[in-house]
PQR file of N, CA, C, O and H, with PARSE charges and radii, in Angstrom:
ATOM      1  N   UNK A   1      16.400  22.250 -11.948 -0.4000 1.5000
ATOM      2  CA  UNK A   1      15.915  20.917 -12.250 -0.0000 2.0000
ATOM      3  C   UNK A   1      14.388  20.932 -12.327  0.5500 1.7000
ATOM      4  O   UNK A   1      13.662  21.833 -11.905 -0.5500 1.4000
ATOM      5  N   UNK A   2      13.975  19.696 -12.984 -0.4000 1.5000
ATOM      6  CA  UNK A   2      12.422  20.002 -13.262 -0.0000 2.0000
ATOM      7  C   UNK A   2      11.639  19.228 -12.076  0.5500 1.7000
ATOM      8  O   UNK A   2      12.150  18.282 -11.477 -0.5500 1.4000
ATOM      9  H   UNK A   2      14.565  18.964 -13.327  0.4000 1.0000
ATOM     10  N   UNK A   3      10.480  19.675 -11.828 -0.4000 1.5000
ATOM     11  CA  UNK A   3       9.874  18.818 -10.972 -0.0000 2.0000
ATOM     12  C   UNK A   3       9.171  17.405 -11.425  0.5500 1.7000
ATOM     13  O   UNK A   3       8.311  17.251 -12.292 -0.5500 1.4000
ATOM     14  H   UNK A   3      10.064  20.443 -12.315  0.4000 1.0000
ATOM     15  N   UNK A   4       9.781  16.429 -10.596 -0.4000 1.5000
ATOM     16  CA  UNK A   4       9.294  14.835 -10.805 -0.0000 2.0000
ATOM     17  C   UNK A   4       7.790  14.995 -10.665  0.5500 1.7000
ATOM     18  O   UNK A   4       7.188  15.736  -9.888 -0.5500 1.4000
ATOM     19  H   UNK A   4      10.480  16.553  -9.892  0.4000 1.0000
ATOM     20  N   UNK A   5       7.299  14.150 -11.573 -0.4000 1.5000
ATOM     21  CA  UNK A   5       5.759  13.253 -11.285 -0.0000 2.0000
ATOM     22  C   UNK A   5       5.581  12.678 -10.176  0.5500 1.7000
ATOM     23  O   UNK A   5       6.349  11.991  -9.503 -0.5500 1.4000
ATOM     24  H   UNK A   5       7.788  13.548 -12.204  0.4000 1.0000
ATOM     25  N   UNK A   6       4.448  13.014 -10.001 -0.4000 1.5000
ATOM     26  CA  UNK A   6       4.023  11.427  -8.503 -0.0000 2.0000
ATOM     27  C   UNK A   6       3.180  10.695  -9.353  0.5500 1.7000
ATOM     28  O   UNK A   6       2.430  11.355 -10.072 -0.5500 1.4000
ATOM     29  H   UNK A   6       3.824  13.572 -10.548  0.4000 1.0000
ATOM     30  N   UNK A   7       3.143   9.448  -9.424 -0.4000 1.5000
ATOM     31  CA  UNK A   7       2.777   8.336  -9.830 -0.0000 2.0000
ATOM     32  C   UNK A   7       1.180   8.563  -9.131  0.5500 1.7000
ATOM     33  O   UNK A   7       0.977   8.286  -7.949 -0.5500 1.4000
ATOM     34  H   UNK A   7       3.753   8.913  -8.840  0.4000 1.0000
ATOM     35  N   UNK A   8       0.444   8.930  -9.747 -0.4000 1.5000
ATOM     36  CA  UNK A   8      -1.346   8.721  -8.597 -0.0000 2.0000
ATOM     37  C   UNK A   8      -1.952   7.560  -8.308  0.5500 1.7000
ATOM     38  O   UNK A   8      -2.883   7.497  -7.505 -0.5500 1.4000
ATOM     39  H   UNK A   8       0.609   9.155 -10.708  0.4000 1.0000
ATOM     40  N   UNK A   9      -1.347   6.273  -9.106 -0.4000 1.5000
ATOM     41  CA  UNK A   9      -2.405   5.496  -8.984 -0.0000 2.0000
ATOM     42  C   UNK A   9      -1.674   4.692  -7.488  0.5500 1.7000
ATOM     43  O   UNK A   9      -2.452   4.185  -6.680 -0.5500 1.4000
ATOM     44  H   UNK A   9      -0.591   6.324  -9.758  0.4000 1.0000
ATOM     45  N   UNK A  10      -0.229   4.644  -7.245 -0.4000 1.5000
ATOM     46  CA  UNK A  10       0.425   4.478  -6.323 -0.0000 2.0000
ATOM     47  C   UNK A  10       0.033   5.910  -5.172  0.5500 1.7000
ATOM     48  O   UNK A  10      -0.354   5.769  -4.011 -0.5500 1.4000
ATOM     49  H   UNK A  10       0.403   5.056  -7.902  0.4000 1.0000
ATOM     50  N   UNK A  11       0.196   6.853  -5.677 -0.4000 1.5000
ATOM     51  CA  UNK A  11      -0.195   7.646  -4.777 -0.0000 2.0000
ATOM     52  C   UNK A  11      -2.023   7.380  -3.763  0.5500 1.7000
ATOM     53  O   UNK A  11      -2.370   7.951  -2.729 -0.5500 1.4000
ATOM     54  H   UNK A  11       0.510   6.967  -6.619  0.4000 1.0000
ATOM     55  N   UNK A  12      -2.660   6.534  -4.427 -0.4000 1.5000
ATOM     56  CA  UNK A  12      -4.097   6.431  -4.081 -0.0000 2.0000
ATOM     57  C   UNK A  12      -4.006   5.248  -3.322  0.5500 1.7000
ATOM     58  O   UNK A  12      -4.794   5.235  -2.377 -0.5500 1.4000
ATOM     59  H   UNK A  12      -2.378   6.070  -5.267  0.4000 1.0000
ATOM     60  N   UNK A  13      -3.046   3.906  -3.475 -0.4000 1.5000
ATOM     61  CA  UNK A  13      -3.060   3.238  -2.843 -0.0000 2.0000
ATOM     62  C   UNK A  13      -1.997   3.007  -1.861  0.5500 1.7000
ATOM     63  O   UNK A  13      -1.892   1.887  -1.361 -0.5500 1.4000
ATOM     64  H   UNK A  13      -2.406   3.917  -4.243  0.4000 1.0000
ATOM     65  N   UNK A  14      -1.187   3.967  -1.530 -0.4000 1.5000
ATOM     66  CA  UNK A  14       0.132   3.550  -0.532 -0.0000 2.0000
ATOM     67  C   UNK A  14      -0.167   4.764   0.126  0.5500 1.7000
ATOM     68  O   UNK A  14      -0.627   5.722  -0.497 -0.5500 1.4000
ATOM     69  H   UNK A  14      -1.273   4.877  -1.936  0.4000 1.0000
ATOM     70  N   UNK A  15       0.059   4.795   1.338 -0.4000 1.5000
ATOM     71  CA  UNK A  15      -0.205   5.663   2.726 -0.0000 2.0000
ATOM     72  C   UNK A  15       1.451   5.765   3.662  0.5500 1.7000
ATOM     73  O   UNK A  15       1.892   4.780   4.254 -0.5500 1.4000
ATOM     74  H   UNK A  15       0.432   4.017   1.844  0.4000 1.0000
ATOM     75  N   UNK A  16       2.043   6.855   3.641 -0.4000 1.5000
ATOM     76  CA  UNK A  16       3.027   6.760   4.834 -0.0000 2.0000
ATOM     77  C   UNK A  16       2.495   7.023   6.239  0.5500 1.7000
ATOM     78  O   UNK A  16       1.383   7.527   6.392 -0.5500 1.4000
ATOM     79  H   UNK A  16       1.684   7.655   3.160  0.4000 1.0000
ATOM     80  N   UNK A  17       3.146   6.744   7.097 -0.4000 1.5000
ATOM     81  CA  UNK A  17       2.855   6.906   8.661 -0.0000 2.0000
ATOM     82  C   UNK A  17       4.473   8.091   8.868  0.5500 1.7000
ATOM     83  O   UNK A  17       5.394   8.258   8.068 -0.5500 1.4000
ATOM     84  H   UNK A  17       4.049   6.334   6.973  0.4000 1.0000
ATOM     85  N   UNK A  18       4.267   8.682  10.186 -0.4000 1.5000
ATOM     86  CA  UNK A  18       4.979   9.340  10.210 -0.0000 2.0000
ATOM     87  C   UNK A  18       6.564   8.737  10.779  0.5500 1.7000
ATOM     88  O   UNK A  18       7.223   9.669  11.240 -0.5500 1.4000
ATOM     89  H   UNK A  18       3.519   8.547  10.835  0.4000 1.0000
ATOM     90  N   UNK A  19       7.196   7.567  10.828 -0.4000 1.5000
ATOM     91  CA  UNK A  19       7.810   7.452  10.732 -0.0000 2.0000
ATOM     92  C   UNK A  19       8.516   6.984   9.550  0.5500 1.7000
ATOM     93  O   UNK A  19       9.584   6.381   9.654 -0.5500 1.4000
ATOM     94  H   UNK A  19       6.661   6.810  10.453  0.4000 1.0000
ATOM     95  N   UNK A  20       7.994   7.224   8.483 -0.4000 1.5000
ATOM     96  CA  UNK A  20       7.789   7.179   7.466 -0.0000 2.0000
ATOM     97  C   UNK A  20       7.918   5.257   6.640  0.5500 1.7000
ATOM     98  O   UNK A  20       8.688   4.707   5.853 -0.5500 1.4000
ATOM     99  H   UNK A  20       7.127   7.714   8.398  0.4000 1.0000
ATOM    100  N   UNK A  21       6.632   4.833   7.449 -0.4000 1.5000
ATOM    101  CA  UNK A  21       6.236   3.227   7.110 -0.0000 2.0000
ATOM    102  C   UNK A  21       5.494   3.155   6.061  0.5500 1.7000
ATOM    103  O   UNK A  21       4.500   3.880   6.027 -0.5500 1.4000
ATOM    104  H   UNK A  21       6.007   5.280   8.089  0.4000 1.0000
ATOM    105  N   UNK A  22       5.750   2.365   5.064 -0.4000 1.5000
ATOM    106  CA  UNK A  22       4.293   2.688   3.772 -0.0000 2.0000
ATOM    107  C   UNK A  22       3.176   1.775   4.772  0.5500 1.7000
ATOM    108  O   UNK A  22       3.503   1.183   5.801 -0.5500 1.4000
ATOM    109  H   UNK A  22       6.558   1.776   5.091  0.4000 1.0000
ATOM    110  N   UNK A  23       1.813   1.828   4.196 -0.4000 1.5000
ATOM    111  CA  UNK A  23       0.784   1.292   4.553 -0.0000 2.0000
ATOM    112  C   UNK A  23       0.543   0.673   3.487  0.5500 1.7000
ATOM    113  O   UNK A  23       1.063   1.055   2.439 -0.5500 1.4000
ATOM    114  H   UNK A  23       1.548   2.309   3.360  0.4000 1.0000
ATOM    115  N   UNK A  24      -0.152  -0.231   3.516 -0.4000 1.5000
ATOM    116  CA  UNK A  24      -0.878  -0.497   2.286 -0.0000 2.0000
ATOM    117  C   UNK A  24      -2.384  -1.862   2.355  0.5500 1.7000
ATOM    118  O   UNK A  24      -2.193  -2.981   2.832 -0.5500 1.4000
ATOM    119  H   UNK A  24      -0.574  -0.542   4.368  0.4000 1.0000
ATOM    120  N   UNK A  25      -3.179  -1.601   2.023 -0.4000 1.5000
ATOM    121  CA  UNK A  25      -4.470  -2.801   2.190 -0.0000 2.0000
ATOM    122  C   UNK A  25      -4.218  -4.001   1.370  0.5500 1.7000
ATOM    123  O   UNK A  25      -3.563  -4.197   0.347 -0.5500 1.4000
ATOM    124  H   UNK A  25      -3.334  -0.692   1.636  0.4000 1.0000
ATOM    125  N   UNK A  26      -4.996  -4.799   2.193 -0.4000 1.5000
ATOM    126  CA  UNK A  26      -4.332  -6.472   1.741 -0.0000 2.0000
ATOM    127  C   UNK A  26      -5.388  -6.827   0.485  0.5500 1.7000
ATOM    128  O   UNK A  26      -6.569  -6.545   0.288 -0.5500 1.4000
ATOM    129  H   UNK A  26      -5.529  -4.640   3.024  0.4000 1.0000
ATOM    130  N   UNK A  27      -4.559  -7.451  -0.134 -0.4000 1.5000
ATOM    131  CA  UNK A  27      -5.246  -7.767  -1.187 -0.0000 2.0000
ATOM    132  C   UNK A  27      -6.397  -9.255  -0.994  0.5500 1.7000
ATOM    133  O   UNK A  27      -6.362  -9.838   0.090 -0.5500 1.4000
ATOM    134  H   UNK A  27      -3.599  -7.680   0.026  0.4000 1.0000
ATOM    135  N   UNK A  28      -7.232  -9.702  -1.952 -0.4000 1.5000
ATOM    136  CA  UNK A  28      -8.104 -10.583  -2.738 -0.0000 2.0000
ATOM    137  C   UNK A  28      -9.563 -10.276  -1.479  0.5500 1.7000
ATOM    138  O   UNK A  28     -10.202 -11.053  -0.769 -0.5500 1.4000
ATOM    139  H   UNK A  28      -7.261  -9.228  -2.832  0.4000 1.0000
ATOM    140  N   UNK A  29      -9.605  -9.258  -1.618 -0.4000 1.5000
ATOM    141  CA  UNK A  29     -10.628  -9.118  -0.701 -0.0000 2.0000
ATOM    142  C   UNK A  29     -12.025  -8.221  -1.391  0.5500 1.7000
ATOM    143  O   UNK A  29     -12.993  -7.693  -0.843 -0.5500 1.4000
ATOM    144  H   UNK A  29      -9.086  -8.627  -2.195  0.4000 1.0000
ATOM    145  N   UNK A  30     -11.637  -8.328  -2.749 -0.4000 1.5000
ATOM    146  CA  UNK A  30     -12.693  -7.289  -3.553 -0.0000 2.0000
ATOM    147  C   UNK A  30     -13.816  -8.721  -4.316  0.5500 1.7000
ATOM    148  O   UNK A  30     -15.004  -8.459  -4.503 -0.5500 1.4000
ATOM    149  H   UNK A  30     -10.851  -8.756  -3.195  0.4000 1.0000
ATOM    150  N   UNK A  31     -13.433  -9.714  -4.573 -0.4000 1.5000
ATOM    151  CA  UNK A  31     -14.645 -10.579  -4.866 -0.0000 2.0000
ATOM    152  C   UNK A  31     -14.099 -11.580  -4.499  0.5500 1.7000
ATOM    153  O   UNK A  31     -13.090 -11.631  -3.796 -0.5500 1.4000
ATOM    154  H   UNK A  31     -12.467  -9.927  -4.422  0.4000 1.0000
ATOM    155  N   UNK A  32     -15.081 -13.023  -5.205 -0.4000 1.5000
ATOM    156  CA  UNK A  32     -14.875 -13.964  -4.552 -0.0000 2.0000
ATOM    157  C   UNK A  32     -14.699 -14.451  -3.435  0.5500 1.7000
ATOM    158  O   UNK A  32     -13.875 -15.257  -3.002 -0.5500 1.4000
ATOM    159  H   UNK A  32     -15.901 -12.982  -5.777  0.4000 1.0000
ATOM    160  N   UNK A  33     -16.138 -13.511  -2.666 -0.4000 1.5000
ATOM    161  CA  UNK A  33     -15.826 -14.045  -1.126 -0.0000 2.0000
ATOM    162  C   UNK A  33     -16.632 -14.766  -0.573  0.5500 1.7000
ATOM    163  O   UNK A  33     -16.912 -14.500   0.596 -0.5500 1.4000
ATOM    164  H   UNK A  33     -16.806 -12.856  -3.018  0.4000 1.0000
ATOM    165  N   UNK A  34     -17.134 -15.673  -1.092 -0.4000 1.5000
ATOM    166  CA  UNK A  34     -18.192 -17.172  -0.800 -0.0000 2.0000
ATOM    167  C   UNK A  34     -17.294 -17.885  -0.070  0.5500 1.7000
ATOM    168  O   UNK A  34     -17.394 -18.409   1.039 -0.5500 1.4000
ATOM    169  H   UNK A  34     -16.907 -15.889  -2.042  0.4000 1.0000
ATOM    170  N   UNK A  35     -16.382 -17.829  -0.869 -0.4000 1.5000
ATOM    171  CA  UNK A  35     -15.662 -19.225  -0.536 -0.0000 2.0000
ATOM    172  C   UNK A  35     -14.554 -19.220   0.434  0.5500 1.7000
ATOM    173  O   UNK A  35     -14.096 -20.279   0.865 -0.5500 1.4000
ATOM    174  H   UNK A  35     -16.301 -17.403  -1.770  0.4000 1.0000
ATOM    175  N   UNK A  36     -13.946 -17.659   0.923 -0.4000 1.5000
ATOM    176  CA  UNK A  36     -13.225 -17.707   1.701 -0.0000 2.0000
ATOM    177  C   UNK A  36     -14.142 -17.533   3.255  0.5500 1.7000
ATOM    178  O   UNK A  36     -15.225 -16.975   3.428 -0.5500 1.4000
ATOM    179  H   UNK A  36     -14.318 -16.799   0.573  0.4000 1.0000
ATOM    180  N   UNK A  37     -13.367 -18.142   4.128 -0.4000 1.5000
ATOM    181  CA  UNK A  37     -13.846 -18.017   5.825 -0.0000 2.0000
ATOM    182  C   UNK A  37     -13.967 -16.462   6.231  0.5500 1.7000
ATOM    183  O   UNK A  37     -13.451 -15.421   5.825 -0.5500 1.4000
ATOM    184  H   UNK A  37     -12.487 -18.595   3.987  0.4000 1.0000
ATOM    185  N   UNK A  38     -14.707 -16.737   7.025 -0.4000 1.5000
ATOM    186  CA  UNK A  38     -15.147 -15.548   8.060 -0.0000 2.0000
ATOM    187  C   UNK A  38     -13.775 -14.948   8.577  0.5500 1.7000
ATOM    188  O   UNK A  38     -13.435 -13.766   8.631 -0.5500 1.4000
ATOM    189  H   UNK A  38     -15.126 -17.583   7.355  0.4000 1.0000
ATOM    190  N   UNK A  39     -13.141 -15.988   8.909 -0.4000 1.5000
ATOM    191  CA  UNK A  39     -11.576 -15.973  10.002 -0.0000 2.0000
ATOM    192  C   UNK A  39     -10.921 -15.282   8.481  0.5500 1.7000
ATOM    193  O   UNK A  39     -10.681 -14.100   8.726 -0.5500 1.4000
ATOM    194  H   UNK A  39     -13.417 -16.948   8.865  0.4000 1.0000
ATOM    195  N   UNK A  40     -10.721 -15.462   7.676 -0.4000 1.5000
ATOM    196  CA  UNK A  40      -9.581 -15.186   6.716 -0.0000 2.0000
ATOM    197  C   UNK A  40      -9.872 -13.619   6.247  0.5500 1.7000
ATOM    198  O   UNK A  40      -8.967 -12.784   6.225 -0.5500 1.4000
ATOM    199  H   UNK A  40     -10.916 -16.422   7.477  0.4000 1.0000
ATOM    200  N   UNK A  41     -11.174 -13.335   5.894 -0.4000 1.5000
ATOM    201  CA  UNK A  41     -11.930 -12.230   5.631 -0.0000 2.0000
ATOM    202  C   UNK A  41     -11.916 -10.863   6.384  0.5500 1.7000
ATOM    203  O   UNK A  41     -11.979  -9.733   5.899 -0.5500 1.4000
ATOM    204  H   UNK A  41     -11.909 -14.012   5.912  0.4000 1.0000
ATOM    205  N   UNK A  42     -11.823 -11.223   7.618 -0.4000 1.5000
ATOM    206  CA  UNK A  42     -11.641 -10.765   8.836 -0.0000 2.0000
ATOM    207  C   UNK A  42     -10.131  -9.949   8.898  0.5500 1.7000
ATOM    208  O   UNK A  42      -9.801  -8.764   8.942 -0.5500 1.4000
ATOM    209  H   UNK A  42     -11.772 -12.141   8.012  0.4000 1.0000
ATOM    210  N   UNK A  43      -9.361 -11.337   8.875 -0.4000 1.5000
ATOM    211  CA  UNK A  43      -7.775 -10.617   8.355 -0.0000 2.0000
ATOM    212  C   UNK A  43      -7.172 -10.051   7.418  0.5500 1.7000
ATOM    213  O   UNK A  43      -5.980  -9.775   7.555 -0.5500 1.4000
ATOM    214  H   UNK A  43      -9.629 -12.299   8.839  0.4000 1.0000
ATOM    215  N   UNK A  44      -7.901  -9.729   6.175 -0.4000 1.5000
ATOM    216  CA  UNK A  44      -8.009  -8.755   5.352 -0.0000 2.0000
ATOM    217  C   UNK A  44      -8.336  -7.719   5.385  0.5500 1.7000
ATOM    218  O   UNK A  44      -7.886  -6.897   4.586 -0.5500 1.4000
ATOM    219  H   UNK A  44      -8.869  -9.954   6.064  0.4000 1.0000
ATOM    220  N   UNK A  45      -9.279  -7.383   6.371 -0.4000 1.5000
ATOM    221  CA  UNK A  45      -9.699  -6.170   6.663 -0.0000 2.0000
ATOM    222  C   UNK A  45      -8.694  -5.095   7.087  0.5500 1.7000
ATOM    223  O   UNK A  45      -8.714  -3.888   6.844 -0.5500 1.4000
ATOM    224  H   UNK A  45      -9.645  -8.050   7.020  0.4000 1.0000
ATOM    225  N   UNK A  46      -7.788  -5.840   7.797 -0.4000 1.5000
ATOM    226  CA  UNK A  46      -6.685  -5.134   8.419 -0.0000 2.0000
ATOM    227  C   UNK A  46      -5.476  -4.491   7.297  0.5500 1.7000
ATOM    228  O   UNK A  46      -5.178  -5.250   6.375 -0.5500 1.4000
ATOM    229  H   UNK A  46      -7.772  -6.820   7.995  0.4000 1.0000
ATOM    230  N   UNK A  47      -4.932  -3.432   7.337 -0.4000 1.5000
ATOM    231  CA  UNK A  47      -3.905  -2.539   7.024 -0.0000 2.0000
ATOM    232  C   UNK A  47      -2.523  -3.481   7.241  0.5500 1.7000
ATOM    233  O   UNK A  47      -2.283  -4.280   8.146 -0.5500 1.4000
ATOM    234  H   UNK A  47      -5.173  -2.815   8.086  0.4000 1.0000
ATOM    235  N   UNK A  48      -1.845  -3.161   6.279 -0.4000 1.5000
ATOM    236  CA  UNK A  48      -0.585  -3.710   6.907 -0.0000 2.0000
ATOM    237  C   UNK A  48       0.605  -3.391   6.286  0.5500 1.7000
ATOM    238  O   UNK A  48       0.346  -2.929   5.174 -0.5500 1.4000
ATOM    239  H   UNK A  48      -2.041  -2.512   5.544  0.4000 1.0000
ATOM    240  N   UNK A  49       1.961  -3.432   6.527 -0.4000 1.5000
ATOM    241  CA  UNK A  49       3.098  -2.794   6.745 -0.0000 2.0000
ATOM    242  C   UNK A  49       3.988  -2.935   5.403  0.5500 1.7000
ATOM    243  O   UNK A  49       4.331  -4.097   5.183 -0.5500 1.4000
ATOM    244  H   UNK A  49       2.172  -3.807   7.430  0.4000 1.0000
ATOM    245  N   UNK A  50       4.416  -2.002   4.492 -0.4000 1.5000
ATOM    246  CA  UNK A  50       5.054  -2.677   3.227 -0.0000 2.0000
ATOM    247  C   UNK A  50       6.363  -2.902   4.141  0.5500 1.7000
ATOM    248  O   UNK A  50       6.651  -2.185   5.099 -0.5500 1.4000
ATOM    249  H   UNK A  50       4.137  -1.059   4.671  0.4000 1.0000
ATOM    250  N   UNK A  51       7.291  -4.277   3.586 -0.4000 1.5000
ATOM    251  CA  UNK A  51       8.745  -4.610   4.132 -0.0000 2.0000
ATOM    252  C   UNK A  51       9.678  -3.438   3.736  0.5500 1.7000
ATOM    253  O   UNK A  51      10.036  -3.451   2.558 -0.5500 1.4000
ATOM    254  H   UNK A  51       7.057  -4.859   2.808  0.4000 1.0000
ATOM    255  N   UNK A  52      10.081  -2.546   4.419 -0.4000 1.5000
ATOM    256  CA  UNK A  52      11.505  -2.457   4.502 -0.0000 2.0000
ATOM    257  C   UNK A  52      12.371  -2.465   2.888  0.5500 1.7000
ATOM    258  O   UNK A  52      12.752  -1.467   2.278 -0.5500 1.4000
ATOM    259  H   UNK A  52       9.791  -2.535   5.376  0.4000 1.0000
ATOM    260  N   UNK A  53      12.514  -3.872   2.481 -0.4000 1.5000
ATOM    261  CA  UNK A  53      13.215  -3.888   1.676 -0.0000 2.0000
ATOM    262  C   UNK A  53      12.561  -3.590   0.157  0.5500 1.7000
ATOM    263  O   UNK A  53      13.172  -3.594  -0.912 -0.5500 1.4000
ATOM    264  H   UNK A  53      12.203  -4.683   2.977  0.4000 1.0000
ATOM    265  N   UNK A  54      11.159  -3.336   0.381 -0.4000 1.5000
ATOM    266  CA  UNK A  54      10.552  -3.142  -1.045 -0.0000 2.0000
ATOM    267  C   UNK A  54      10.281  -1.526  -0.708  0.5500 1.7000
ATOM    268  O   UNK A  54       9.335  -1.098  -1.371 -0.5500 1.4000
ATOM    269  H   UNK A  54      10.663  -3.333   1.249  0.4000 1.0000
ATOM    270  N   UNK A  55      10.843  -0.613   0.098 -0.4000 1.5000
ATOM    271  CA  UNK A  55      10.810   0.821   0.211 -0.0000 2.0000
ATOM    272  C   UNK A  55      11.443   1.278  -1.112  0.5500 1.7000
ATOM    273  O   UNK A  55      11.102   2.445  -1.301 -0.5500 1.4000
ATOM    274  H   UNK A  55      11.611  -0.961   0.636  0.4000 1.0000
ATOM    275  N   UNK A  56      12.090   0.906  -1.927 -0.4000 1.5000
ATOM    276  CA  UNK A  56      13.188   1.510  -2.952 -0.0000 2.0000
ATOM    277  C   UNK A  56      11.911   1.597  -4.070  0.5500 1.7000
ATOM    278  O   UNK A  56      11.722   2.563  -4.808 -0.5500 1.4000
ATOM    279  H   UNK A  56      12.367  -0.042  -1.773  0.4000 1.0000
ATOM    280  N   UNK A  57      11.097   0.393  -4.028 -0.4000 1.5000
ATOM    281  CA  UNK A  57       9.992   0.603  -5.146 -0.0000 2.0000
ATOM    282  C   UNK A  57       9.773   1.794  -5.163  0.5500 1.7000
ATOM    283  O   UNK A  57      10.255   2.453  -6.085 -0.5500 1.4000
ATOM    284  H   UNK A  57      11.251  -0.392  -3.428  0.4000 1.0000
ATOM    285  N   UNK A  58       9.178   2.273  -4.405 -0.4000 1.5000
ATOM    286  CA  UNK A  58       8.050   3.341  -4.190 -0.0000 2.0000
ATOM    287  C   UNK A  58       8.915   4.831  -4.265  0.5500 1.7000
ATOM    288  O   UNK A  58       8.282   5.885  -4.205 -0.5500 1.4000
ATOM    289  H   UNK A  58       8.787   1.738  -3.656  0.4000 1.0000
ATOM    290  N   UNK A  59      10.090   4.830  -4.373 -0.4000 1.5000
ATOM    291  CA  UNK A  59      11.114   6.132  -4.897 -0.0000 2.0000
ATOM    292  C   UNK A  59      10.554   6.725  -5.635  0.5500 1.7000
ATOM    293  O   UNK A  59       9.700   7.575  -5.382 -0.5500 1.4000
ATOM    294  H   UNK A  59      10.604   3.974  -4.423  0.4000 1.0000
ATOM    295  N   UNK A  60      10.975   6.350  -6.787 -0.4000 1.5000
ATOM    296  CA  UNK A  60      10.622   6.745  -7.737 -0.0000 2.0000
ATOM    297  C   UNK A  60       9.228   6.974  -8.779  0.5500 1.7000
ATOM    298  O   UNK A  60       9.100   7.573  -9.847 -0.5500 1.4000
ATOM    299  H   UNK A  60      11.669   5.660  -6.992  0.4000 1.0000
ATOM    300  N   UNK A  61       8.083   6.043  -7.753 -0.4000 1.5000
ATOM    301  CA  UNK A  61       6.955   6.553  -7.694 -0.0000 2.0000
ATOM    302  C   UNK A  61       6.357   7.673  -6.711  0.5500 1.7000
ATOM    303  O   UNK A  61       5.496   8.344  -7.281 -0.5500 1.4000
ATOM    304  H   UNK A  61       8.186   5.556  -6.885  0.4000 1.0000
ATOM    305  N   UNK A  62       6.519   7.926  -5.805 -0.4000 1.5000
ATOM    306  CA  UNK A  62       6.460   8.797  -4.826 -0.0000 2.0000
ATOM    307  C   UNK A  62       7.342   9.782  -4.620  0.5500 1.7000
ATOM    308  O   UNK A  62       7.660   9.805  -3.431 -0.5500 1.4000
ATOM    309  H   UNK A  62       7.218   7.382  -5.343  0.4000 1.0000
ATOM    310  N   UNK A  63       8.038  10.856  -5.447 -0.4000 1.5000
ATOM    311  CA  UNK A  63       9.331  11.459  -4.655 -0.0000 2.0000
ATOM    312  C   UNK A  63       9.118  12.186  -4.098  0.5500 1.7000
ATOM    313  O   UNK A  63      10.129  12.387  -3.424 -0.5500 1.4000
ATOM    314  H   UNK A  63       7.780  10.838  -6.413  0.4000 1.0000
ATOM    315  N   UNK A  64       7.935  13.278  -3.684 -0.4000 1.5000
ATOM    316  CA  UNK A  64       8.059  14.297  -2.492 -0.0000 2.0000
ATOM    317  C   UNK A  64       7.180  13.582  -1.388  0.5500 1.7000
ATOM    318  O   UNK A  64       6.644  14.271  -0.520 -0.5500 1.4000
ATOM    319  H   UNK A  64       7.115  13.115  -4.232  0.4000 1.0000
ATOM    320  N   UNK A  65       7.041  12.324  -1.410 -0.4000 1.5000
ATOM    321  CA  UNK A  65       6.389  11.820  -0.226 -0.0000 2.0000
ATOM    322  C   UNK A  65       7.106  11.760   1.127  0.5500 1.7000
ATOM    323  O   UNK A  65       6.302  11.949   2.040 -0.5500 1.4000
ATOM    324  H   UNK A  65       7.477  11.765  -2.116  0.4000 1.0000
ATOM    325  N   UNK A  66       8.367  11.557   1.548 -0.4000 1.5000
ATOM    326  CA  UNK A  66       8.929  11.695   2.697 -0.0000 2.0000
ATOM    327  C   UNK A  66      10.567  11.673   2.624  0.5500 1.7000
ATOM    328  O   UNK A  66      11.233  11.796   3.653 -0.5500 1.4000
ATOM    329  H   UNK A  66       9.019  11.403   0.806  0.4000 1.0000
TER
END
């Protein structure tokens, strides 16, 4: 069989952990930040957990990832 592609641009933005959790950074945090709060800005900064049920996405973009 031939070897699958990895998708890079998914590969650059999705991170597994070793139990194999995707990671991924929160979005609207690249402009437009006048207008959002300190408090909201703040919580963007943070990493956070793809669900469970959107793991099937990332198959077939990722296949020797875990």
């Amino acid at each position: 069989m031939y070897k699958l592609k990895t998708n890079q641009s998914v590969c650059k933005r999705f991170r597994f952990t070793r139990n194999s959790k995707i990671l991924k950074r929160k979005s609207c945090k690249s402009h437009l930040l006048q207008k959002k709060s300190s408090k909201r800005k703040r919580k963007l900064r943070r990493i956070s957990v793809v669900h469970f049920h959107d793991r099937g996405n990332f198959i077939n973009n990722l296949p020797y990832s875990n």
